[in-house]
TORVOBA-966363 format. One record per residue (C-alpha): residue number from 1; residue in three letters; chain; x, y, z. Coordinates in steps of 0.1 Angstrom, whole numbers. Each point is the difference from the previous one (the first is absolute). Layout:
<rs>
+-----+-----+---+-------+-------+-------+
:   k :   r : c :     u :     v :     w :
+-----+-----+---+-------+-------+-------+
: NUM : ALA : A :     X :     Y :     Z :
...
+-----+-----+---+-------+-------+-------+
</rs>
This chain:
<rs>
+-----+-----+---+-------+-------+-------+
:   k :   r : c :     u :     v :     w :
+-----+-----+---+-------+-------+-------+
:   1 : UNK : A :   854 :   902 :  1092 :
:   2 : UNK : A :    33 :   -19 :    14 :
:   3 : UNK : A :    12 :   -29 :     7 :
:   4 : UNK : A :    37 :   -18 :     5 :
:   5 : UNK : A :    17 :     0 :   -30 :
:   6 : UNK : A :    -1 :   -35 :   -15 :
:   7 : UNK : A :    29 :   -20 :   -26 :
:   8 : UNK : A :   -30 :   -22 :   -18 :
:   9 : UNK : A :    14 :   -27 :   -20 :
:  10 : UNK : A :   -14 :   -24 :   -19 :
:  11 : UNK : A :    18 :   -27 :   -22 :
:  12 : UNK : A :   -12 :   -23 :   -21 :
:  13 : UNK : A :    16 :   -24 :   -30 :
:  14 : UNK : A :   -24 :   -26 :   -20 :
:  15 : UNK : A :     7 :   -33 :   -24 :
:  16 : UNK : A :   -20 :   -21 :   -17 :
:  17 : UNK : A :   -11 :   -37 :    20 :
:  18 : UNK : A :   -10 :   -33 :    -9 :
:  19 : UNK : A :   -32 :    10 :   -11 :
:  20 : UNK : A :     8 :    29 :   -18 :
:  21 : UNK : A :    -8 :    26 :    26 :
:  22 : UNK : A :    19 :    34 :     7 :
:  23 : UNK : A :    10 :   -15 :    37 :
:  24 : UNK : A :    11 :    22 :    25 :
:  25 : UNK : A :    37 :    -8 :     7 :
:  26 : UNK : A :    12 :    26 :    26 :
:  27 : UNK : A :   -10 :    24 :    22 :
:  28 : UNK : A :    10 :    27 :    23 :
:  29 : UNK : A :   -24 :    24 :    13 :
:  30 : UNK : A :     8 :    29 :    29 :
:  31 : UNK : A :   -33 :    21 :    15 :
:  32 : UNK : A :   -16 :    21 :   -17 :
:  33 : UNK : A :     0 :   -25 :   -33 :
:  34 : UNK : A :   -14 :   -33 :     0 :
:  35 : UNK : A :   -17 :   -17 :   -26 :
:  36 : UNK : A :   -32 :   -26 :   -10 :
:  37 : UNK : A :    18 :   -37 :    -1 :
:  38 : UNK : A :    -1 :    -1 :   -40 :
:  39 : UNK : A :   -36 :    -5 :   -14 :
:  40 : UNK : A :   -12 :   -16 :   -38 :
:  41 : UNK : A :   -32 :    19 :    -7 :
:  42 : UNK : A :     2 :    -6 :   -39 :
:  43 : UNK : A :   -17 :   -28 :   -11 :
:  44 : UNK : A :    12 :     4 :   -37 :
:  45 : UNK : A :    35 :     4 :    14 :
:  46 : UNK : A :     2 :   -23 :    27 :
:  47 : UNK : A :    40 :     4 :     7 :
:  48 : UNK : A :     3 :    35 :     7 :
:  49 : UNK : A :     6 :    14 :    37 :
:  50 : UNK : A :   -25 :    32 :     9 :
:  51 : UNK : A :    20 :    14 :    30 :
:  52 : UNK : A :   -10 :    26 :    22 :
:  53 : UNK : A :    17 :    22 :    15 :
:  54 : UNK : A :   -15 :    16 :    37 :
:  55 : UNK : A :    15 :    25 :    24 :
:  56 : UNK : A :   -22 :    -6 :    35 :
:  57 : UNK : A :     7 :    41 :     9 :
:  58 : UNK : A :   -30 :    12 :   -22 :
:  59 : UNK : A :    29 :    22 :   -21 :
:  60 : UNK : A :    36 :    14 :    -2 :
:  61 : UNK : A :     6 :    26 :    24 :
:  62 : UNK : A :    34 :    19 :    -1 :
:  63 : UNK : A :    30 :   -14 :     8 :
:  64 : UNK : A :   -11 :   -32 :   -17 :
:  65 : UNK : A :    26 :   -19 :   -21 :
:  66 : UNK : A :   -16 :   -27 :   -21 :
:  67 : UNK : A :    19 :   -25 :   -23 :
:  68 : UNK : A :   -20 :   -30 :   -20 :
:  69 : UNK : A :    20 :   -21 :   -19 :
:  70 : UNK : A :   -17 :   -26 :   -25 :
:  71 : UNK : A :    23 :   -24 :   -17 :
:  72 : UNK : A :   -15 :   -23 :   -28 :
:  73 : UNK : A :    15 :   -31 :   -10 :
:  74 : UNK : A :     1 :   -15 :   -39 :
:  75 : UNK : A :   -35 :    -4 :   -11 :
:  76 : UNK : A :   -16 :    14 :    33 :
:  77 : UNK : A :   -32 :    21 :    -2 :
:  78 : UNK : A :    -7 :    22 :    29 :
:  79 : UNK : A :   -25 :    24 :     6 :
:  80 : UNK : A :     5 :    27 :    28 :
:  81 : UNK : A :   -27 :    27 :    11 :
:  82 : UNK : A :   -10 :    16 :    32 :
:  83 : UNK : A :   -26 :    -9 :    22 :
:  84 : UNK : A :   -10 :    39 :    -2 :
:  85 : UNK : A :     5 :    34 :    -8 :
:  86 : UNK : A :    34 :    10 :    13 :
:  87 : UNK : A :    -6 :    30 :    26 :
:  88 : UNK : A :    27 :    24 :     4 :
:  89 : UNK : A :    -8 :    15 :    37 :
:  90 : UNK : A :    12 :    39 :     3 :
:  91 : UNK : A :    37 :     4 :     9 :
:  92 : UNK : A :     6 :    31 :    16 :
:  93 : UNK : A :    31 :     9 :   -16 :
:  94 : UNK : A :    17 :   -37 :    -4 :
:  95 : UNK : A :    -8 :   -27 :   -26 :
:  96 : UNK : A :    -1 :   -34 :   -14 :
:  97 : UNK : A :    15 :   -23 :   -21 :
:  98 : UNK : A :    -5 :   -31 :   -18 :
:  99 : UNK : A :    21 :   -21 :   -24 :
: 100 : UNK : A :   -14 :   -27 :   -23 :
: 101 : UNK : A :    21 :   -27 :   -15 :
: 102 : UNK : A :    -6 :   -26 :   -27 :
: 103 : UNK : A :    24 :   -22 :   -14 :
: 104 : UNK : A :   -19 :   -19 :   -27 :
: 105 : UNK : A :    20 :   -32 :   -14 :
: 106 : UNK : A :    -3 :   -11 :   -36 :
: 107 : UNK : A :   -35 :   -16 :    -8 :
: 108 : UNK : A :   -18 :    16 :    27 :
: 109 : UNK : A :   -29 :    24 :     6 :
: 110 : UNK : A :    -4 :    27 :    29 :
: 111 : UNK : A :   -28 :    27 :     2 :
: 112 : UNK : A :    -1 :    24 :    28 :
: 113 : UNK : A :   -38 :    15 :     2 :
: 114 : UNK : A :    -2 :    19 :    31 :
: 115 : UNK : A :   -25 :    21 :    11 :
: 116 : UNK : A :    -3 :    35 :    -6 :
: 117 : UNK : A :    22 :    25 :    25 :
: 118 : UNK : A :   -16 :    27 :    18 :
: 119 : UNK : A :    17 :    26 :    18 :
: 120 : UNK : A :   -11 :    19 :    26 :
: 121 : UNK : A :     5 :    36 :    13 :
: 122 : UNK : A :    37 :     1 :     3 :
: 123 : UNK : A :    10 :   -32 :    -5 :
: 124 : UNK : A :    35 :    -3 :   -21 :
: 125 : UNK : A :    11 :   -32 :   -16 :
: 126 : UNK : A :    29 :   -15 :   -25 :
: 127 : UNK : A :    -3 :   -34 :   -18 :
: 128 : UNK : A :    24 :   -14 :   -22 :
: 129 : UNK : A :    -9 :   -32 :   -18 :
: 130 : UNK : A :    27 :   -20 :   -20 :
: 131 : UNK : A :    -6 :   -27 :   -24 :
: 132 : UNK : A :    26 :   -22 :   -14 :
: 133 : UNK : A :   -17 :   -24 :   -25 :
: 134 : UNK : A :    22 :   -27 :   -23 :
: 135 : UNK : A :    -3 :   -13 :   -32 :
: 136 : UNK : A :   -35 :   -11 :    -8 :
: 137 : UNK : A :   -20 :     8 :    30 :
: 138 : UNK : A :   -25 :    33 :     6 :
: 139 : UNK : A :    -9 :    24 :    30 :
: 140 : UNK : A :   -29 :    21 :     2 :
: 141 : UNK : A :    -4 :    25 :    23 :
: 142 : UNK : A :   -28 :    26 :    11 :
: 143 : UNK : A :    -5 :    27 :    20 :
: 144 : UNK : A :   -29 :    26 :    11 :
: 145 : UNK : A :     1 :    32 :    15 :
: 146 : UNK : A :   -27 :    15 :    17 :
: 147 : UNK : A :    -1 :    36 :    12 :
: 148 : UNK : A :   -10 :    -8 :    34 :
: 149 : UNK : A :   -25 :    -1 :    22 :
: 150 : UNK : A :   -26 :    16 :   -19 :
: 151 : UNK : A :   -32 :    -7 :    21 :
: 152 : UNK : A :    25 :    19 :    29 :
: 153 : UNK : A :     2 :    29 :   -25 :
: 154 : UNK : A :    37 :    -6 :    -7 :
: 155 : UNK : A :    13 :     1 :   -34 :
: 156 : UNK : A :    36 :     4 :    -2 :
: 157 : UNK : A :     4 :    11 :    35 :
: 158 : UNK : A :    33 :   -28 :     2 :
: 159 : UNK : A :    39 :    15 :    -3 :
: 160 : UNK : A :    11 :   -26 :   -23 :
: 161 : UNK : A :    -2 :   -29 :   -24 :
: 162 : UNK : A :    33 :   -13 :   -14 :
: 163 : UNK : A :    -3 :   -31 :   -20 :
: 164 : UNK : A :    27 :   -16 :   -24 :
: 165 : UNK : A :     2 :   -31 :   -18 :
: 166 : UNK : A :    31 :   -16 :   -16 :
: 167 : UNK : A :    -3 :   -28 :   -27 :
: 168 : UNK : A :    32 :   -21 :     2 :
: 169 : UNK : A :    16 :   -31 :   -20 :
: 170 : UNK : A :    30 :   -17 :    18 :
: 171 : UNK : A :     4 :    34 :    20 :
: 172 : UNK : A :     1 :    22 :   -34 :
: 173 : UNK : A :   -24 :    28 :     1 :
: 174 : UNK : A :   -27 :    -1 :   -26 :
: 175 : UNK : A :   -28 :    27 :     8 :
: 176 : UNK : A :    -4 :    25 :    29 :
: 177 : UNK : A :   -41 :    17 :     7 :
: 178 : UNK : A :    -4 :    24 :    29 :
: 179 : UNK : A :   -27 :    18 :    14 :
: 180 : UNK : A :     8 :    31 :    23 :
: 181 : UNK : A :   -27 :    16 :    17 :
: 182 : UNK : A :     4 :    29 :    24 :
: 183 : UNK : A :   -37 :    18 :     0 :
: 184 : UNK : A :    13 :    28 :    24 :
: 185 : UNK : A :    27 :    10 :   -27 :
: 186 : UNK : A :   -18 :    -8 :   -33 :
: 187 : UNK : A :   -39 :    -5 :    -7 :
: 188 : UNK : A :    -2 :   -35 :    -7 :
: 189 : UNK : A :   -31 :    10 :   -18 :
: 190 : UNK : A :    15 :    25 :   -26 :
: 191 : UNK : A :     3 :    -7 :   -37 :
: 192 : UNK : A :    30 :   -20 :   -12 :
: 193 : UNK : A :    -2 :   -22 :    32 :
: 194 : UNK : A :   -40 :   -14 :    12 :
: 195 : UNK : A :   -16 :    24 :   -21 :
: 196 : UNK : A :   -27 :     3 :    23 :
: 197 : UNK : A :    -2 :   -37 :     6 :
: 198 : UNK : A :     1 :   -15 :    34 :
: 199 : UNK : A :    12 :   -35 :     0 :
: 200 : UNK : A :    30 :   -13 :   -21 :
: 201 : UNK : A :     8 :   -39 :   -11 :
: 202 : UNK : A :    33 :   -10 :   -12 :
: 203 : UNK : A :    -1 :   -34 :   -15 :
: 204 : UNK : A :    39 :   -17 :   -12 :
: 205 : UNK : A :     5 :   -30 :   -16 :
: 206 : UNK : A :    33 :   -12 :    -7 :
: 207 : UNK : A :     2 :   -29 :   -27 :
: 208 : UNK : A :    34 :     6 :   -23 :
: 209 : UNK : A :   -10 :   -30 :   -17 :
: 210 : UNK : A :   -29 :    12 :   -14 :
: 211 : UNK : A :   -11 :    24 :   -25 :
: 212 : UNK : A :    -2 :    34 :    18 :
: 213 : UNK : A :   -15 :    18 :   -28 :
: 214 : UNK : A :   -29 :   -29 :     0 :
: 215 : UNK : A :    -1 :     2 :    39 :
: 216 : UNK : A :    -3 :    40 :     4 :
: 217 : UNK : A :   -24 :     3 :   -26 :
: 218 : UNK : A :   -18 :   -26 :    11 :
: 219 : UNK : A :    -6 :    14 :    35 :
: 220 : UNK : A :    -6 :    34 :   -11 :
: 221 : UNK : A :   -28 :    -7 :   -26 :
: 222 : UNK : A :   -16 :   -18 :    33 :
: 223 : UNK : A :     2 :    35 :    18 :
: 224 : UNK : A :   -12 :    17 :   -34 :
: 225 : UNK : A :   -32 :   -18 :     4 :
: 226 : UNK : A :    -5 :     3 :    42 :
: 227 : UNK : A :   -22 :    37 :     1 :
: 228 : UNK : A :     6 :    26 :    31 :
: 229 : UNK : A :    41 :    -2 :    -1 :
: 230 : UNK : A :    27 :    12 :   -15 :
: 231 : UNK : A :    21 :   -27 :   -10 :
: 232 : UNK : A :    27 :   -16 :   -22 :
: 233 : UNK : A :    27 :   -26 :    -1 :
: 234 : UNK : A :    37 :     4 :   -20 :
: 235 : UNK : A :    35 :   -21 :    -2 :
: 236 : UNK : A :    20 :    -3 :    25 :
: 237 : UNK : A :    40 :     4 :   -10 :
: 238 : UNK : A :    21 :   -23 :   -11 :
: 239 : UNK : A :   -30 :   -26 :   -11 :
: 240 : UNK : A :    -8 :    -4 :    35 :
: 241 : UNK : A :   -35 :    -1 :    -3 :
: 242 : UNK : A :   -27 :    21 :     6 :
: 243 : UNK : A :   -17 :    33 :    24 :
: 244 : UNK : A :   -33 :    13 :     4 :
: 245 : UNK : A :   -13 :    32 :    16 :
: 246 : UNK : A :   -32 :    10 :    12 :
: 247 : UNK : A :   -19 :    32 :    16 :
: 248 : UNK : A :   -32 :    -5 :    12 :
: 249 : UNK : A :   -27 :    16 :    20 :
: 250 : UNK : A :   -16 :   -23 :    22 :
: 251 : UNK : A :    15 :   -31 :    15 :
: 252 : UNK : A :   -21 :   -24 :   -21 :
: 253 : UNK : A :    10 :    17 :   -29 :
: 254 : UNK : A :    38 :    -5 :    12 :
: 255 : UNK : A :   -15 :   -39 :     8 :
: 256 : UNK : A :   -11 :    -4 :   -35 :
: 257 : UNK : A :    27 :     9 :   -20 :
: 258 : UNK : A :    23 :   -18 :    20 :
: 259 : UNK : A :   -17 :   -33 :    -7 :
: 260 : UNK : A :    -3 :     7 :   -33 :
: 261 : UNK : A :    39 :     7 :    -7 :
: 262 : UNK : A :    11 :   -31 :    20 :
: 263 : UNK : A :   -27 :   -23 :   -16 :
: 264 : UNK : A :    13 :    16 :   -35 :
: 265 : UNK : A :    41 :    -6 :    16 :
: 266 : UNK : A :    -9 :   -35 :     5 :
: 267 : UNK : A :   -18 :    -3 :   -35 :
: 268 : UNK : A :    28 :    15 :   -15 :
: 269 : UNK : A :    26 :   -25 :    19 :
: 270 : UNK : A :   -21 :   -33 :   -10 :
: 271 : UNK : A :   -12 :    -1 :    38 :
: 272 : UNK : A :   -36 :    -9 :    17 :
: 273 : UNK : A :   -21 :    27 :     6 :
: 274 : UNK : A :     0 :    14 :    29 :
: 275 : UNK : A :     0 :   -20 :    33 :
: 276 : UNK : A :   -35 :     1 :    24 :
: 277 : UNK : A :    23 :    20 :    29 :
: 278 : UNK : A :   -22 :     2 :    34 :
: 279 : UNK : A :     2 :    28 :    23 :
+-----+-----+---+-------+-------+-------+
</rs>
């Protein structure tokens, strides 16, 4: 499939109001990206923005360049997900990128919870996601990888999957993870990377404040007890907080575990449990 290259953008900064909500206090938004006006689905935490973030083209076709931007003022908690799965559409011999930024101020909360990614038959994409989070706030993020369509019988039929994610404080580097997957040069399925495994969850959270240690090994006992994945959590450098992996079989599988290590992330953080998100 084709379609005219777009330059998405979507950019969005949040503070704290009168009444102790996670106000929206800017946008910008350029087609493909757009977003739900912000929504307060928690009853237990009544002050924090769920946002959600749409793209009206059914996917990301090649050519695409996406930028979101999410800037969190002291004391603002923000939740950002997708309304869906993000569909990578086949490329024919171009590709896609998208850059994520969140600037987290000191105080404040940010999780980004998007929906899995499946790639199709020849799509090829690159996302970069950088996090700059000060003194005393936290930043979880997640993602899921699918293999791709497999009711369509494709399983790592795409070119490429090229994700990064840098972990900032006042523009020092903290942490780098990447994930690098090229399924026409290397089985994505062989030992030392899926290990026969289909789906793979990556779950950061960045809290320098806290205990690490505690953090990581609470997440990962979590995982220890979730049956059908391979799983487990560790430090992050320099005290930053905490990372999880996880291989499973089955989407549900992938699901499960990933609920469990963000309910067990928030645990660990002194948090709610985990918000009622509707899709």
């Amino acid at each position: 499939m084709t379609a005219v290259d777009q330059e998405g953008v979507l950019e969005l900064a949040f503070g704290r109001d009168g009444r102790g909500r996670s106000a929206l206090r800017a946008r910008r938004q350029r087609f493909p990206l757009r977003m739900t006006v912000p929504l307060y689905l928690d009853a237990a935490d009544p002050g924090m923005a769920f946002v959600y973030v749409q793209n009206p083209t059914g996917g990301v076709f090649a050519g695409d360049r996406l930028r979101v931007s999410v800037s969190a003022q002291a004391g603002a908690r923000v939740h950002l997900t997708t309304q869906s799965a993000t569909k990578l559409y086949r490329m024919d011999g171009g590709h896609a990128v998208q850059e994520l930024r969140f600037e987290v101020a000191p105080g404040a909360y940010v999780e980004h919870v998007p929906d899995p990614i499946i790639p199709q038959a020849g799509a090829a994409f690159r996302q970069r996601t950088v996090a700059d989070v000060a003194p005393g706030a936290a930043f979880l993020a997640a993602e899921t990888i699918a293999p791709g369509r497999r009711a369509g019988g494709e399983r790592f039929a795409y070119e490429l999957l090229d994700l990064r994610t840098e972990v900032r404080r006042a523009g020092r580097e903290l942490c780098v993870d990447a994930v690098r997957l090229q399924p026409r040069r290397h089985d994505p399925l062989r030992a030392g990377a899926l290990g026969g495994r289909e789906y793979l969850v990556t779950l950061m959270v960045v809290a320098p404040e806290r205990d690490a240690a505690a953090l990581a090994r609470h997440v990962d006992e979590a995982l220890r007890a979730e049956p059908g994945i391979l799983g487990g959590a560790g430090e992050l450098p320099h005290g930053a907080g905490a990372a999880a992996r996880v291989l499973a079989s089955a989407p549900l599988d992938a699901r499960r575990a990933l609920l469990a290590a963000w309910r067990a992330a928030r645990e660990a953080l002194g948090a709610l449990p985990v918000p009622p998100v509707r899709k």
